[in-house]
TITIMI-372356 format. One record per atom (N, C-alpha, C, O): z negated, x, y negated; residue in three letters. Coordinates in steps of 0.1 Angstrom, whole numbers, plus 5000, padded with zeros to 4 digits. Atoms other than C-alpha are relative to their C-alpha. Layout:
<recs>
ZXYala
...
</recs>
This chain:
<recs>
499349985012unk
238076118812unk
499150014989unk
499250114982unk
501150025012unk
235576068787unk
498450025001unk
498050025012unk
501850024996unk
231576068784unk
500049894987unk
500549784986unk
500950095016unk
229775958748unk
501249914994unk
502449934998unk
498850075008unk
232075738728unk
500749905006unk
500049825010unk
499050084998unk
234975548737unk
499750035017unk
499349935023unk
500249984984unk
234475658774unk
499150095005unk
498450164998unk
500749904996unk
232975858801unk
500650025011unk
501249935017unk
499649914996unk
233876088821unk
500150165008unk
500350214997unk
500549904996unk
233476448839unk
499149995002unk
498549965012unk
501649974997unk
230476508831unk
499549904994unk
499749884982unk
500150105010unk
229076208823unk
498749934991unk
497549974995unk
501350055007unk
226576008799unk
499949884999unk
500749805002unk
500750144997unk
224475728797unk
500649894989unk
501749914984unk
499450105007unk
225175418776unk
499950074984unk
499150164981unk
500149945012unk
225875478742unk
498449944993unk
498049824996unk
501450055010unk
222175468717unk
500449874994unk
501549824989unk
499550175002unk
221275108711unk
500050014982unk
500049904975unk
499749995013unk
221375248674unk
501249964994unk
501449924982unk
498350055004unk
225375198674unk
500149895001unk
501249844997unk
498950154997unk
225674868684unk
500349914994unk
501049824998unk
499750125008unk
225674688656unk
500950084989unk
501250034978unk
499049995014unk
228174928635unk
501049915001unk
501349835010unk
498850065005unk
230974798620unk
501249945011unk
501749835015unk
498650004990unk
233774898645unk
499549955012unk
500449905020unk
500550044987unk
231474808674unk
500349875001unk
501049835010unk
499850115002unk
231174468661unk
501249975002unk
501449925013unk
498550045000unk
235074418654unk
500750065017unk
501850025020unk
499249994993unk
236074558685unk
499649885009unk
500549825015unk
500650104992unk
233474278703unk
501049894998unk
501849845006unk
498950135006unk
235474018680unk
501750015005unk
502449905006unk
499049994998unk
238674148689unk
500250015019unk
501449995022unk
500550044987unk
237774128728unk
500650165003unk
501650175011unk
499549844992unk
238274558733unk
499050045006unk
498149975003unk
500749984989unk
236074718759unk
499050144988unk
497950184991unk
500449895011unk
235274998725unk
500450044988unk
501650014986unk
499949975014unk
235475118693unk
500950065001unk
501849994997unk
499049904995unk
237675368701unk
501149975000unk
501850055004unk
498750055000unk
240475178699unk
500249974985unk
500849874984unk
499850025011unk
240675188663unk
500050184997unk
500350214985unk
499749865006unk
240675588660unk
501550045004unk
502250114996unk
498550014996unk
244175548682unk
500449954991unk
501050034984unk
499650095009unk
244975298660unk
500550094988unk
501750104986unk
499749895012unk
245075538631unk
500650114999unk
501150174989unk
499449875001unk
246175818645unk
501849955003unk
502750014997unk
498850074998unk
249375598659unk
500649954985unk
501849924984unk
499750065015unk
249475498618unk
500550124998unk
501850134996unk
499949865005unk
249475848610unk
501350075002unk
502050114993unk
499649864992unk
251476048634unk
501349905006unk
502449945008unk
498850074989unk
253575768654unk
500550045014unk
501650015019unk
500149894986unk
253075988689unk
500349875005unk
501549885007unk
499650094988unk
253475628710unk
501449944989unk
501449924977unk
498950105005unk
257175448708unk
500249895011unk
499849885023unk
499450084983unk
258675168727unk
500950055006unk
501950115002unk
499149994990unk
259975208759unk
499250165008unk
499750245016unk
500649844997unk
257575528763unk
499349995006unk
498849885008unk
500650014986unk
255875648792unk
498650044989unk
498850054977unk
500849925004unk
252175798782unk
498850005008unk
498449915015unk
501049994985unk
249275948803unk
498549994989unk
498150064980unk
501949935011unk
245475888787unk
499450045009unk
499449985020unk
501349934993unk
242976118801unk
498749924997unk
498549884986unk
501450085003unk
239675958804unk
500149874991unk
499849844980unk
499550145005unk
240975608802unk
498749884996unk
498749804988unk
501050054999unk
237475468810unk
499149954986unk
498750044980unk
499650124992unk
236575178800unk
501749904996unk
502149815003unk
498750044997unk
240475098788unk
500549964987unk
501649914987unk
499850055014unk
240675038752unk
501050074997unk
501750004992unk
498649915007unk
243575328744unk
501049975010unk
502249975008unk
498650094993unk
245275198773unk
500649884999unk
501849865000unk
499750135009unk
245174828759unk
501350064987unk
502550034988unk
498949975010unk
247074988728unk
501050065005unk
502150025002unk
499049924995unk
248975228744unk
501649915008unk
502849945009unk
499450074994unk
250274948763unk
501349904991unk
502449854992unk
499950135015unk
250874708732unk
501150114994unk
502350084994unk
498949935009unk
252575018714unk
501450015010unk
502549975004unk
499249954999unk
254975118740unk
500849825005unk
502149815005unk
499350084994unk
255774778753unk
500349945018unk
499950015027unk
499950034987unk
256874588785unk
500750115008unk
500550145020unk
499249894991unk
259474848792unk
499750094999unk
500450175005unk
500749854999unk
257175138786unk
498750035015unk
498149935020unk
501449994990unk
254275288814unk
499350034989unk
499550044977unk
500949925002unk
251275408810unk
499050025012unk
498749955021unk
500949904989unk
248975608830unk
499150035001unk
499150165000unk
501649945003unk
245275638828unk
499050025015unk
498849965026unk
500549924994unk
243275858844unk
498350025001unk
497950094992unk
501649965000unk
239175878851unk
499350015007unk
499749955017unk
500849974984unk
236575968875unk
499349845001unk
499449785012unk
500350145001unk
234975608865unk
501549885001unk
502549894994unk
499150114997unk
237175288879unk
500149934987unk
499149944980unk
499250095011unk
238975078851unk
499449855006unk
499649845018unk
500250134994unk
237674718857unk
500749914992unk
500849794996unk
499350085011unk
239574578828unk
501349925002unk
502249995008unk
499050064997unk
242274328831unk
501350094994unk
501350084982unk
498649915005unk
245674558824unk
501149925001unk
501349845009unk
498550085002unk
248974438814unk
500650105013unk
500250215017unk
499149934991unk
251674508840unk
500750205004unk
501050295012unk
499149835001unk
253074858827unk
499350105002unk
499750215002unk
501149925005unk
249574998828unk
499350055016unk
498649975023unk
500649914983unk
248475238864unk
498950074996unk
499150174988unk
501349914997unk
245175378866unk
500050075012unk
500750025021unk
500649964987unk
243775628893unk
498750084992unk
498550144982unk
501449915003unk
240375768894unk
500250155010unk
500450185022unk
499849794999unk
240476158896unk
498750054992unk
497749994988unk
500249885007unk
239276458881unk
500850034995unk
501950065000unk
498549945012unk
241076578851unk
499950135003unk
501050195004unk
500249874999unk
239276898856unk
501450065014unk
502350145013unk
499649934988unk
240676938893unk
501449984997unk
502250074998unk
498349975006unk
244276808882unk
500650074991unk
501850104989unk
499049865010unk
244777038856unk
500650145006unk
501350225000unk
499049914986unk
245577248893unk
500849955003unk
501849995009unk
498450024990unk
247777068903unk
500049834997unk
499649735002unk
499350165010unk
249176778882unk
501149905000unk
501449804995unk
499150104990unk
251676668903unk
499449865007unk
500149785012unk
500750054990unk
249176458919unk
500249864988unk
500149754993unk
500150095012unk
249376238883unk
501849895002unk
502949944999unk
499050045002unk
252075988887unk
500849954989unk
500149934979unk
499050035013unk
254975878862unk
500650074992unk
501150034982unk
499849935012unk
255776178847unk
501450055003unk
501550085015unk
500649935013unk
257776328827unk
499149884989unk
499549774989unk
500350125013unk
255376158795unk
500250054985unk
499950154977unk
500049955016unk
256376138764unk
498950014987unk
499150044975unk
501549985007unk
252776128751unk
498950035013unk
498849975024unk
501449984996unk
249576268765unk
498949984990unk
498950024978unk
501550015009unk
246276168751unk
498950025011unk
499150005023unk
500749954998unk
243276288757unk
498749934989unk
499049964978unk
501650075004unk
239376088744unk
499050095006unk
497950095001unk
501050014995unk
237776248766unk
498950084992unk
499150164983unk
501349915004unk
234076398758unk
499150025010unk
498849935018unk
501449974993unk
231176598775unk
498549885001unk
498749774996unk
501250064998unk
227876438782unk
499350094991unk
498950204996unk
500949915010unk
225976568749unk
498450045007unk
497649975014unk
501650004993unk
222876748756unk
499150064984unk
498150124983unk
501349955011unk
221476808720unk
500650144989unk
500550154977unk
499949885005unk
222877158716unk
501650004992unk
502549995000unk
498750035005unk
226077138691unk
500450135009unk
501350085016unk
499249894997unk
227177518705unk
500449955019unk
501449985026unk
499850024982unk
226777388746unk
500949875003unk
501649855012unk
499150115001unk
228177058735unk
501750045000unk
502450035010unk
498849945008unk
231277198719unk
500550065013unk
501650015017unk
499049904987unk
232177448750unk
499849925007unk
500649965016unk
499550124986unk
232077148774unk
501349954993unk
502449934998unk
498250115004unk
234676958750unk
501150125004unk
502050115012unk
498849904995unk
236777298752unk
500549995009unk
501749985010unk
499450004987unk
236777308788unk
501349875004unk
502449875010unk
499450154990unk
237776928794unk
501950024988unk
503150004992unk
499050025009unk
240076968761unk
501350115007unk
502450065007unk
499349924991unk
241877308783unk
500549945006unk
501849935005unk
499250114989unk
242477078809unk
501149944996unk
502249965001unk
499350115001unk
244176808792unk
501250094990unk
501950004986unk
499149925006unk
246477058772unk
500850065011unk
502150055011unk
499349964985unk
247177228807unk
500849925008unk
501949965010unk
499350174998unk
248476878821unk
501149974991unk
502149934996unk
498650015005unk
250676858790unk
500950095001unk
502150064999unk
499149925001unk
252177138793unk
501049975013unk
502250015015unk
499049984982unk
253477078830unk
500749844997unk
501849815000unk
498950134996unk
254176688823unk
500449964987unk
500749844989unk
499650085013unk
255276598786unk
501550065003unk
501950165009unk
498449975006unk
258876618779unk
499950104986unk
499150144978unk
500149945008unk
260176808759unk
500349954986unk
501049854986unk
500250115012unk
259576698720unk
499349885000unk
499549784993unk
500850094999unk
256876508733unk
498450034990unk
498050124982unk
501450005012unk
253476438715unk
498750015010unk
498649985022unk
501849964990unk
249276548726unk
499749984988unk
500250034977unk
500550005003unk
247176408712unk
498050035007unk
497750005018unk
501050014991unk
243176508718unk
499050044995unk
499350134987unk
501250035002unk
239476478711unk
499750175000unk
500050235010unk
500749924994unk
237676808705unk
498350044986unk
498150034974unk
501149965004unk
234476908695unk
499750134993unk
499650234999unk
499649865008unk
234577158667unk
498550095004unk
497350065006unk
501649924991unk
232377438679unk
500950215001unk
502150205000unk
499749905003unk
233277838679unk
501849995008unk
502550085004unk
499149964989unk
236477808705unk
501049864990unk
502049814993unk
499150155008unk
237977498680unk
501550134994unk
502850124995unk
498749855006unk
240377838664unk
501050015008unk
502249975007unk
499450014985unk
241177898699unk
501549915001unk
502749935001unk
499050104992unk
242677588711unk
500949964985unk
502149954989unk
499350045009unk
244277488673unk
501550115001unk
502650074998unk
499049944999unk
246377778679unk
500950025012unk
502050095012unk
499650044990unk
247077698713unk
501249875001unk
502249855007unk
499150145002unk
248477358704unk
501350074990unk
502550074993unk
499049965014unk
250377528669unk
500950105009unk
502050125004unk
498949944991unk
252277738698unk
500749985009unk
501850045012unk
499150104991unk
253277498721unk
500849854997unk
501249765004unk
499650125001unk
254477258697unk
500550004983unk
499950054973unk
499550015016unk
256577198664unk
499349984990unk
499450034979unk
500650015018unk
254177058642unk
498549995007unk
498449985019unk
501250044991unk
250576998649unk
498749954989unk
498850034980unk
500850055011unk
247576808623unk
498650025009unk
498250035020unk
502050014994unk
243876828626unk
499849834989unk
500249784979unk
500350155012unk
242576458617unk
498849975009unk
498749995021unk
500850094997unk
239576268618unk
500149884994unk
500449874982unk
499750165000unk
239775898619unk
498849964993unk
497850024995unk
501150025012unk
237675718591unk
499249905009unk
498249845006unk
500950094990unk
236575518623unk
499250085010unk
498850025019unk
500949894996unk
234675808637unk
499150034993unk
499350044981unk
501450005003unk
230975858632unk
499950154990unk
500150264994unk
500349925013unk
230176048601unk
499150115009unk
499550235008unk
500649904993unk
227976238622unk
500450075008unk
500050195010unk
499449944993unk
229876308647unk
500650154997unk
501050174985unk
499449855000unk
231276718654unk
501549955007unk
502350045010unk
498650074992unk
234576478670unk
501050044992unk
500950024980unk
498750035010unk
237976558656unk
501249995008unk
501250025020unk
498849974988unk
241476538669unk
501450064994unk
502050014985unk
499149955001unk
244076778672unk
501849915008unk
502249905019unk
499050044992unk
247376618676unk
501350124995unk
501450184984unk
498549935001unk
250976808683unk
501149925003unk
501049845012unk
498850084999unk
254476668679unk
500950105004unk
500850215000unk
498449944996unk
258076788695unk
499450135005unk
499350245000unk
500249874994unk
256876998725unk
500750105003unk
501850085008unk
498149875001unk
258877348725unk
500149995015unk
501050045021unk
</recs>
């Protein structure tokens, strides 16, 4: 599901640079006992957008190491699932509602039946490439993985359900924005004020799938 960041994933990367470890969110997620930072860009966009409810099913792509499934869990409640997905094992203690399997997102975006629980009334999507330096090579990996997890919503969200998902702005970002603005009533571009100033990260989320 993921590489750099909140997880890893596909193609994957090494530990995050020991330059991060003492930001802000890194620290508070340590204090707050989350497996990553990254649980504070959900956080916001859940402020924003309100894509998770209780009682709601939702699948994260590139769950690894478990931090958006921790909330996802917390938002939807006891009587809601959730579904997380990554080629890396979850080792994290999960509340009851919460199923992992280790896959390939790439290979299930053939055949996505193989993903159990669905229909969901949210897809999310973290995942990222394994940066190699080049913003233009970086970028067309997030597209691919970001294809994927758009391909997967389309076959399992309900209808008037919500995608949310990580991409790497880069020539093909046009592309997929109008991809999402046609398969879905409303759709925002947002970056979370807990995402790395440097970072090329943003995320497109869509509400009320047609």
């Amino acid at each position: 599901m993921a590489a750099t960041g909140r997880k890893r994933s596909l193609e994957r990367g090494g530990p995050q640079p020991r330059r991060w470890d003492d930001d802000p969110f890194t620290r508070r997620a340590r204090r707050e006992n989350y497996p990553a930072r990254s649980i504070y860009k959900l956080q916001e966009i859940q402020k924003r957008t309100g894509v998770l409810r209780k009682g709601g099913r939702v699948l994260d792509l590139g769950c690894a190491p478990g931090s958006w499934l921790l909330f996802a869990a917390e938002a939807v409640g006891p009587e809601g699932r959730v579904v997380g997905v990554d080629l890396t094992p979850v080792s994290l203690a999960l509340p009851a509602q919460v199923t992992t399997i280790t896959a390939d997102v790439l290979a299930l975006a053939e055949t996505p039946a193989g993903i159990p629980g669905a229909p969901f009334d949210a897809v999310l999507s973290d995942m990222a490439p394994a940066t190699t330096g080049s913003r233009g090579v970086d970028a067309a990996r997030s597209f691919r993985l970001c294809a994927a997890a758009l391909a997967i919503a389309r076959q399992l969200l309900k209808p008037g359900g919500a995608f949310v998902c990580k991409i790497f702005q880069g020539e093909d970002f046009k592309g997929f924005v109008d991809a999402v603005k046609a398969g879905f009533a409303e759709h925002r571009i947002f970056k979370p004020q807990s995402s790395r100033k440097a970072s090329s990260e943003i995320y497109l989320i869509g509400k009320g799938k047609k």
